[in-house]
N, C-alpha and C positions, 0 to 999 in steps of 0.2 A: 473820595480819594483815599481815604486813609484805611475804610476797608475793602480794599476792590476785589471783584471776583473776577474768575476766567474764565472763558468757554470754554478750554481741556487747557489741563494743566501738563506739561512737559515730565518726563523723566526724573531732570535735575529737580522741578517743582515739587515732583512726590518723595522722592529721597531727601529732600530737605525739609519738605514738611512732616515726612515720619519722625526723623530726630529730633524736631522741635515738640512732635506729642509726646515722644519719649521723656524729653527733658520736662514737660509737661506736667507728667505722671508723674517723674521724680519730688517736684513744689508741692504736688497736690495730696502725694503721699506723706509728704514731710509735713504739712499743713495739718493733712488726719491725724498723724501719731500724737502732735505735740499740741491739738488741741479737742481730741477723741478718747472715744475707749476707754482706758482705765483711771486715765487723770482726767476724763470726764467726768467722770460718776464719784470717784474723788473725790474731785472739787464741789461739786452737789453737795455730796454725804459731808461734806465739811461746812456749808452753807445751811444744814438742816434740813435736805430735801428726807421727805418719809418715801416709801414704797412708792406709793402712788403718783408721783412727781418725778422717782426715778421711771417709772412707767410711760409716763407724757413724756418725759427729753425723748426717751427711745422712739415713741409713734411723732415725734414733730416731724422727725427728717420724712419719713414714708410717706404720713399724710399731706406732708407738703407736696409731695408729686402728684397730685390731683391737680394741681395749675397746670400740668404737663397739656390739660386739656384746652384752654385758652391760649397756652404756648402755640400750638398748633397754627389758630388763626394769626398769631405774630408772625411767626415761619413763613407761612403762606403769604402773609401781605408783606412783608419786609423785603422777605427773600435774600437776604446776606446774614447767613446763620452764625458767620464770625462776629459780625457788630454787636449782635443778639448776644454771644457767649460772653464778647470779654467786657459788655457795660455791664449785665445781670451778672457776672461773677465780679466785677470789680465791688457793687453793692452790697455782693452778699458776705465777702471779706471781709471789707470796712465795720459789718456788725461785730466779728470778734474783736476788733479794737471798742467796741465796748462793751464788752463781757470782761477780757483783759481785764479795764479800767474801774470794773465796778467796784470792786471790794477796797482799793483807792477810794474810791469815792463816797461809797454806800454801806451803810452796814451788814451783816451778813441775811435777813430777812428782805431789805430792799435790793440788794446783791442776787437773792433766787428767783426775785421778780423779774429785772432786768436778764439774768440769763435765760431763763425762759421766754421772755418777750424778744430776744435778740436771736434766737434761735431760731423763733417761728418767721420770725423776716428775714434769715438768714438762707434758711434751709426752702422758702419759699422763690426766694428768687435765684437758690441753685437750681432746684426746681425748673425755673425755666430756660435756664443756663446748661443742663441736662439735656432736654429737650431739643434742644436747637446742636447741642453737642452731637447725639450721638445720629444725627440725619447727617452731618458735618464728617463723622468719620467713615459712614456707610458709603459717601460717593470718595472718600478721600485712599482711602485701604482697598490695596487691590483681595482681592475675594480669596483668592489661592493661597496668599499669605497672612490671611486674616486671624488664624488660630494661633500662629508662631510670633507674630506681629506683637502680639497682646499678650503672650507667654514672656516672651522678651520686658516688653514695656512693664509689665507686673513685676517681674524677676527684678530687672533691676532696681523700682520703686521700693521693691519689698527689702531688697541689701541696704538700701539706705536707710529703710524706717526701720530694719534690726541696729543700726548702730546708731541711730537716734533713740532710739527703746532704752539703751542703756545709759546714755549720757544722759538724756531725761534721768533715769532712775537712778542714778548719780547722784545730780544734781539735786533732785530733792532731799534725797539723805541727809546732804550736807545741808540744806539750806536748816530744814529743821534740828540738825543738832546747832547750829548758829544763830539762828533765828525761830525756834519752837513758838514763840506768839505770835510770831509772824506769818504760820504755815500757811494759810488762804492764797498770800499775796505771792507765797511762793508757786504759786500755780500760774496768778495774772504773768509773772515773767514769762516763764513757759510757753501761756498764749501767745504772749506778743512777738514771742520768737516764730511761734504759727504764723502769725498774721503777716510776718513781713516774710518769709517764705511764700508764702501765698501772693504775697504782693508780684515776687520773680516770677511766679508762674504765668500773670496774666500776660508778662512781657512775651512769652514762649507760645500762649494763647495769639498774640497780636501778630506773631511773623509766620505765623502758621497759617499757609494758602489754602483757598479754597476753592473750589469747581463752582461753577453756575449753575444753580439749581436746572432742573428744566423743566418746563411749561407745560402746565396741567393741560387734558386736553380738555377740561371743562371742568368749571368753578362748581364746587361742593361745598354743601353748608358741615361743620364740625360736628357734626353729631350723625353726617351720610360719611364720611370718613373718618369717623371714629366703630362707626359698624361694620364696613370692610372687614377688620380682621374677625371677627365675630363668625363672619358669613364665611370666615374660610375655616374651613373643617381641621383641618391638620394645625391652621394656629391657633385655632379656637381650644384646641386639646394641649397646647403650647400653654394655652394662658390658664389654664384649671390648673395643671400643674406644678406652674409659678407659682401661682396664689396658695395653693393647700401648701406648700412646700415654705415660702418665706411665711405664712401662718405661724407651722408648726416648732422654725426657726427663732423667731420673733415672738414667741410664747416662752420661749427659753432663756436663748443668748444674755437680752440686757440683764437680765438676773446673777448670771454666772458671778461677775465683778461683785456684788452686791453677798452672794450667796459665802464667799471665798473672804470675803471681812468681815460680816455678820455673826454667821454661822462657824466657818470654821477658825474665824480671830488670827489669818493669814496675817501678815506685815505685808507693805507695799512693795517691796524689796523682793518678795517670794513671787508676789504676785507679778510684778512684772518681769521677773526672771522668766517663769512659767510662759509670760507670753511673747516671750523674746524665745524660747523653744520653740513657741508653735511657727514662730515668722521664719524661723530658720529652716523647718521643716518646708512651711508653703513655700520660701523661697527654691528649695532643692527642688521640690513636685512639679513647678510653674514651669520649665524649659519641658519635662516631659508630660506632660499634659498637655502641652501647646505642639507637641512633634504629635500626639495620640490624639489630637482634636483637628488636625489637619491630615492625617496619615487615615484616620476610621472615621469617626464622625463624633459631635460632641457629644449625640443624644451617649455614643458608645461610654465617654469617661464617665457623664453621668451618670449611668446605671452602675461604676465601680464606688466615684465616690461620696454620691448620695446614704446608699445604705450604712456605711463606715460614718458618713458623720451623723446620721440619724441615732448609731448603734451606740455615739460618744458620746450623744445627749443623755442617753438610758443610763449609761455608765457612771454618771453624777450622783444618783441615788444611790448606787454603792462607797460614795466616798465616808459616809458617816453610818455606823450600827449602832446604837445612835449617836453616838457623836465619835471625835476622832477616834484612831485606831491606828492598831501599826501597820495596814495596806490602805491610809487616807495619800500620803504624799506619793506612792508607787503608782497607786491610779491618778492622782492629778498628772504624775508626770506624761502614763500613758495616754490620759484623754488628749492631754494637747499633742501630745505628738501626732495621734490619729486626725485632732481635728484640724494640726495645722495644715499634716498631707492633701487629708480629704476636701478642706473650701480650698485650697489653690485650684483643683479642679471643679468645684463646683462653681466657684467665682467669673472662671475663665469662662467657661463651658455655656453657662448660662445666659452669660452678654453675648457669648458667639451664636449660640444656636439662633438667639432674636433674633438677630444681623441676620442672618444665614438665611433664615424662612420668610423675612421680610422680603417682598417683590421691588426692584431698583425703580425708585423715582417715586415709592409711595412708603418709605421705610419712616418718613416724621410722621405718618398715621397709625402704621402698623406700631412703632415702636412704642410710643407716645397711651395707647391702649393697652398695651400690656403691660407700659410702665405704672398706668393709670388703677387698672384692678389689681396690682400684685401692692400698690400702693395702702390701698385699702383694708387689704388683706395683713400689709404688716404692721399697720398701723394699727389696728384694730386688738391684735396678739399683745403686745406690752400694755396698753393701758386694762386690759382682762385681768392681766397678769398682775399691775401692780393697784386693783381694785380690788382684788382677791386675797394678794398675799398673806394681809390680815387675816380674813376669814379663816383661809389655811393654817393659819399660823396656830391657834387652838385645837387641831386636829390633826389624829396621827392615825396610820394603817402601819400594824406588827405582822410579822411575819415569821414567828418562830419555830424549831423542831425543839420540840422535847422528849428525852431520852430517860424513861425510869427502870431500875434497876435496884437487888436487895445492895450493890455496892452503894449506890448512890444515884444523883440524876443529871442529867445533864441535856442543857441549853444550847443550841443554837441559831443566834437569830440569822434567817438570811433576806429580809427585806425590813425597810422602816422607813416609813414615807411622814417626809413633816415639813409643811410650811408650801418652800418653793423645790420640792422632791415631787411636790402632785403635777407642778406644772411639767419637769424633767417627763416622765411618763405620758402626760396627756401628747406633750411635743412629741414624742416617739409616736404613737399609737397615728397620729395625725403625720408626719412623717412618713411613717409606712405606707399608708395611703398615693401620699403624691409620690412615692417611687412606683407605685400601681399604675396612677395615669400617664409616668414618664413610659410606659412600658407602650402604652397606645400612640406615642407620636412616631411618625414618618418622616426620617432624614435621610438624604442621600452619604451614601456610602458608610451605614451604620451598618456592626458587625457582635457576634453575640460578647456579652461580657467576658466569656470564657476565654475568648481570642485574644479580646485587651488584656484580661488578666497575667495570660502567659506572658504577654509581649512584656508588661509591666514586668515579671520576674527576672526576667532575660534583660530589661532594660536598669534595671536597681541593681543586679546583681556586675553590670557592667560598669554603671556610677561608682560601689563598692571597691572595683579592682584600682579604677582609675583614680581615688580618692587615697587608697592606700600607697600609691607608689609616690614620690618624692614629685615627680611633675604632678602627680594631679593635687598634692599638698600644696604646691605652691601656685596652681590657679585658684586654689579656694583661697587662700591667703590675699591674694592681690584682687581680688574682687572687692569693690567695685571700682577701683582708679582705672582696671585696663580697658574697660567698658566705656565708660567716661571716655577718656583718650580715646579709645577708637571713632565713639561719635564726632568727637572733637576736629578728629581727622579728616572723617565725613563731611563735613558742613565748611569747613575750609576749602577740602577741597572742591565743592559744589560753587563755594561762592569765585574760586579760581575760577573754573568752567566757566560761569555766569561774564568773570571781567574777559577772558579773552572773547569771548563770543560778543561780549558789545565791544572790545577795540577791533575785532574782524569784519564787525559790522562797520 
């Protein structure tokens, strides 16, 4: 009774359950910022993790999706995919209340034990909390609205984790000019600001309706439904894609953080300015991306913003010749602005196109297998990455022009590759590739780059005007309160609808 399903859900049912995934996204967003990302690996590098430990946190979360595969048979025997999301995510919550709590507790060598072991049970039973999620949203999201839907839900998730980005980066400031011995424990706070954020979400989780699955027309063992998608061509070219693509991603990324305190002896302050740029950026991209992912098709934004964030990755290698320079800070800024633009559409695009090519009623197989080898795939990139970094780390590729002359000679270097600059490059090189097999899938209503591009000019160039004039100043100011309120208004009034309809009854 407490999780009941429906055999078709009403109108009022689907509009009320979208606001609640919205509000959803919002917990689950806020839960990521304030215990992810940069004040993840933070908190590490402050516990002693080496390279290679920053490498493992990166592949826990991926390879935990490899349960997606026994999820399946839960799905199928359960069949109430709500009950399945919000026990498995109530669990997997509960472990950063102790990660939080360790440095409390433990010292900072039993502290890296415990967040590594808490992680791997954390991320294993989101894992299957994923699984059962996103077959939960396939029959719940009508199809037509599926790109805008999630452009929306993003957008707004992403306005709140920019103004969390900076009260976090705030608050640690302070914490450590007030408390400098204390700085570890300034992070458990942090956490646990996550965890009980995360805590609301499950509630948003729990009122959120869901449709009756429907009835296989014949029982298949998990490994004959996990080959379906295999056997179909178009997603089979869907899942190489994936996989080269989060690889050559995942070879990179969790380095960056690492690469930006190490290397170039940023402050946390810079650094999380920098990535409050790029949220800002994905936030503005994510409304038009989600009108060009419904309007052409996704494979369409992905062929725009695939190579641009591929091109960001390369871009990293030029921040040091060999080490800082007066165009080090000019190109950070521009990498994250490209990469913030570029993953809001890659982010979106990539959840939707699954959904999209998945066939209705068999999407917790199809999805489930794609989630399962792209798993694999990213899993596999960080722990290369921080197995290697060492090895790298004593070897360098120059790049110079030299210029002799009876005046004199003259140097230029224009390449210098060291340490984690081989991984920036390998990730491109492998990158280019999967923009090669995005080139071979078939989606309906895809249209050449060229088309999206224009529209793209004609559509920035319109945000521009709108942005400059005094109303459109003062909608970006009031973001996110009028959003909020308006959901607000939403769900009231559905549950009006809801009371006169049982006193009419």
């Amino acid at each position: 009774m407490w999780f009941k399903t429906e055999e078709a859900l009403t109108e009022e049912q689907v509009q009320s359950g979208l606001s609640y995934v919205i509000k959803d996204g919002i917990a689950s967003q806020s839960m990521g910022i304030l215990t992810g990302g940069a004040f993840l690996v933070a908190f590490a590098v402050k516990l002693g993790a080496s390279n290679f430990v920053i490498g493992l946190l990166a592949a826990i979360g991926p390879l935990a999706q490899l349960l997606q595969l026994p999820s399946i048979f839960l799905v199928e025997k359960i069949r109430n995919r709500r009950a399945i999301v919000v026990v498995t995510a109530t669990l997997s919550r509960l472990c950063w209340l102790f990660i939080a709590l360790s440095p409390f507790l433990f010292g900072a060598k039993i502290g890296l034990a415990v967040l590594i072991v808490s992680m791997i049970a954390a991320s294993a039973l989101g894992a299957v909390s994923g699984c059962s999620w996103n077959s939960w949203m396939r029959d719940l999201i009508p199809q037509e609205v599926l790109g805008s839907f999630f452009s929306k839900r993003m957008r707004i998730a992403t306005g709140v984790g920019i103004a969390l980005s900076v009260l976090a980066a705030v608050y640690l400031d302070l914490w450590k000019k007030l408390f400098a011995e204390y700085e570890v424990q300034g992070y458990s706070i942090l956490f646990l600001g996550g965890f009980a954020v995360g805590v609301l979400g499950l509630y948003y989780l729990y009122k959120t309706p869901e449709k009756r699955m429907p009835l296989a027309e014949e029982k298949s063992s998990i490994l004959k439904l996990l080959s379906k998608p295999f056997k179909d061509e178009n997603f089979r070219k869907l899942i190489v894609f994936m996989c080269s693509w989060n690889f050559a991603v995942n070879l990179a990324a969790p380095f960056f953080m690492v690469y930006m305190l190490k290397r170039l002896g940023l402050s946390m302050s810079f650094i999380i300015g920098l990535s409050i740029l790029s949220q800002v950026l994905n936030f503005a991209f994510l409304k038009i991306w989600g009108k060009f992912t419904d309007r052409f098709s996704n494979k369409s934004v992905l062929a725009i913003c695939g190579p641009l964030f591929i091109v960001s990755i390369l871009a990293w290698t030029f921040t040091t010749m060999p080490e800082k320079y007066f165009l080090t800070f000019p190109l950070l800024i521009i990498i994250h602005i490209i990469m913030g633009l570029s993953s809001a559409g890659v982010s979106l695009a990539s959840g939707n196109i699954s959904m999209k090519l998945a066939p209705e009623g068999q999407a917790t197989s199809y999805l489930a297998a794609n989630t399962i080898a792209n798993s694999i795939a990213a899993g596999i990139a960080p722990i290369l990455g921080g197995k290697f970094a060492d090895f790298f780390a004593n070897r360098q590729l120059d790049w110079v022009l030299n210029y002799k002359s009876p005046a004199g000679d003259f140097s230029l270097p224009t390449l210098n590759l060291q340490q984690w600059d081989f991984f920036f490059v390998i990730a491109f090189i492998i990158g280019l590739y999967s923009i090669h097999r995005l080139s071979l899938i078939k989606e309906v209503g895809e249209v050449e780059g060229k088309v999206v591009f224009n529209e793209l000019m004609t559509e920035v160039r319109s945000q521009v005007r709108t942005l400059s004039s005094v109303e459109g100043l003062r909608q970006m100011v009031s973001f996110p309160f009028t959003i909020v309120r308006d959901l607000t208004v939403k769900v009231k009034t559905n549950n009006n609808i809801s009371e006169n309809q049982e006193k009419g009854a």
